[in-house]
C-alpha positions in Angstrom: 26.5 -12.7 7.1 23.0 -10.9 7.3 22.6 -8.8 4.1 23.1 -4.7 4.3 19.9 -2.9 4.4 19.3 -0.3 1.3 18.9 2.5 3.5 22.7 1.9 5.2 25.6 3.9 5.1 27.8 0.7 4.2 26.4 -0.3 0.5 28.7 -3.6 -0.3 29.9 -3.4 -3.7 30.9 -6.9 -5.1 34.6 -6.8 -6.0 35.3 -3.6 -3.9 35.0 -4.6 -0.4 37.5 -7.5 -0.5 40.1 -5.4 -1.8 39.0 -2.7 0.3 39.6 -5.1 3.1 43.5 -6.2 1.6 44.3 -2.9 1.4 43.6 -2.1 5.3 45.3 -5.2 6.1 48.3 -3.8 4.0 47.8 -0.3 5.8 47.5 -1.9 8.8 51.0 -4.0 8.0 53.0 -1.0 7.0 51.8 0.7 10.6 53.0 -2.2 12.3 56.4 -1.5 10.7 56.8 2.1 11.2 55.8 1.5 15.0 58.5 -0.6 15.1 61.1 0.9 13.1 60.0 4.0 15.4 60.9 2.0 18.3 63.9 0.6 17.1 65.5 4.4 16.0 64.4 5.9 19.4 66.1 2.8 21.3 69.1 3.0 19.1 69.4 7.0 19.4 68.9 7.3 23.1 70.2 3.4 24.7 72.9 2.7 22.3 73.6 6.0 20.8 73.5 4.8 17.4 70.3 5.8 15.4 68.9 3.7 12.8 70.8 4.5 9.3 67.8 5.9 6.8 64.9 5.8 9.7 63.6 8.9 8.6 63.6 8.2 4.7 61.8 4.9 5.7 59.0 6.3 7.8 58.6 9.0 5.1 57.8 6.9 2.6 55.6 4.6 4.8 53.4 7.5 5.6 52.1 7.7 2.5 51.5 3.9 2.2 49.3 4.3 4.9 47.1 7.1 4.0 46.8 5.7 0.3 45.8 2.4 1.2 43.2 3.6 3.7 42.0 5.8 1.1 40.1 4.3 -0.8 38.3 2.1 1.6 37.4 5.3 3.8 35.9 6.5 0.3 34.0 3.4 -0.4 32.6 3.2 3.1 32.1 6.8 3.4 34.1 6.9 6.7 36.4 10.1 6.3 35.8 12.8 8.4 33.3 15.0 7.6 31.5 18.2 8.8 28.1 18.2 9.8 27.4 21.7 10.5 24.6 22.3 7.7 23.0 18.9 7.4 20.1 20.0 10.3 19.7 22.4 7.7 19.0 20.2 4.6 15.5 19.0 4.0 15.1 15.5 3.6 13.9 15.2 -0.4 17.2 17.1 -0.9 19.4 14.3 1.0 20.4 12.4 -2.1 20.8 15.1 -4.0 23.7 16.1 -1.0 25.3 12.7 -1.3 25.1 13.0 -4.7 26.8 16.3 -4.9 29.1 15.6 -2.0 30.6 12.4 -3.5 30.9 14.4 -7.3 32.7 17.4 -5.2 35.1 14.4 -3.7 35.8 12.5 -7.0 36.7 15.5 -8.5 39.0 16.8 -6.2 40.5 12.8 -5.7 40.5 13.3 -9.7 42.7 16.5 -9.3 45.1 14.6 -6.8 45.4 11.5 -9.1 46.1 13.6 -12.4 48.7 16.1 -10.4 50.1 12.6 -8.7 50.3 10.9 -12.6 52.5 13.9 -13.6 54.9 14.0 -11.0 55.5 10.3 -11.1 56.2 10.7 -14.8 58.7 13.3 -14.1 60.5 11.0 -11.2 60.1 8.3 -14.0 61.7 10.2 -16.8 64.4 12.2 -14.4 65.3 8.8 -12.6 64.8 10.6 -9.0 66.1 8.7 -6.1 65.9 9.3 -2.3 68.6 10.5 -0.9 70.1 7.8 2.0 68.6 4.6 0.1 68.9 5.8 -3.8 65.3 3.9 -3.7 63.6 5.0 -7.4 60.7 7.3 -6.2 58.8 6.5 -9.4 57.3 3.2 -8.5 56.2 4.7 -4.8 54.2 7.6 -7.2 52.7 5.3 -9.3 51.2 2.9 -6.3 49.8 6.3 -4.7 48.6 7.6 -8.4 46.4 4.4 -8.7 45.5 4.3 -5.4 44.0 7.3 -5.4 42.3 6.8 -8.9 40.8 4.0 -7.3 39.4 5.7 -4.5 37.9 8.4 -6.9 36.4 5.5 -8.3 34.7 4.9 -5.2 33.7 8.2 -4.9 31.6 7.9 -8.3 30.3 4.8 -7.2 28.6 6.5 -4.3 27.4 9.3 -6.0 26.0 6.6 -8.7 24.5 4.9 -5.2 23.4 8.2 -3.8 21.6 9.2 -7.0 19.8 5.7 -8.1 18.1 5.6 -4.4 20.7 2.5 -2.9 21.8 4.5 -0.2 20.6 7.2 2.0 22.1 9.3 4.8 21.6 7.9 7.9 
């Protein structure tokens, strides 16, 4: 594997990337399902007139999964969306000072999320909340999101931390 360039968007952290990588595989897993528990509750609704049983409570909790395991690898890699419209506009000693401030403005709001997420899974811990079909504990689904999303406001830092000591630039 040829080694990353300084100047590259990518900037491989060691420890980070493989688990960035087992959490897309796990996002990736958990898409597979819902496709095909999707399939199966659209067959079963409109072949066999017999929906799946809990379809809905399933997929909604899968949803989630998904965007909280991709999270923190889109953080890490710096492959969200983003918008573009100013960055013409930015002259080029003030790039890392944008990445910087960009990826500070994104662990803080990821920060926000995490804390908010934190309380309300102690509340579903403390109040014992359950779904509604399955009686599933919603606490432990809380708590995988919570330090998910801590993690990928770690990430966040540690591209603001790459930004600011001159490892990466914007391309």
């Amino acid at each position: 594997m040829d080694p990353v360039p300084a100047t590259s968007a990518a900037v491989h952290i060691r420890g980070l990337t493989p688990a960035s990588n087992v959490l897309a595989g796990i996002a990736c897993i958990v898409l597979f399902s819902m496709m095909l528990l999707t399939f199966i509750d659209v067959m079963g609704r409109y072949v066999f007139l017999a929906p799946l049983p809990a379809a809905y409570e399933m997929i909604s909790l899968m949803m989630p999964a998904i965007i909280f395991c991709a999270l923190p690898m889109s953080m890490l890699r710096e492959t969200h969306v983003t918008v573009d419209l100013l960055d013409s506009f930015v002259p080029s000693a003030l790039v890392r000072v944008q990445g910087v401030v960009v990826n500070l403005v994104s662990a803080a709001a990821l920060a926000l999320v995490t804390w908010r997420l934190a309380i309300k899974t102690r509340d579903d811990f403390e109040f014992e909340s359950v779904t509604d079909e399955l009686l599933l504990l919603l606490w432990p689904f809380g708590l995988g999101m919570t330090v998910l999303c801590a993690i990928a406001t770690f990430a966040a830092v540690i591209n603001a931390w790459t930004y600011a000591s001159g490892a990466k630039t914007r391309a």
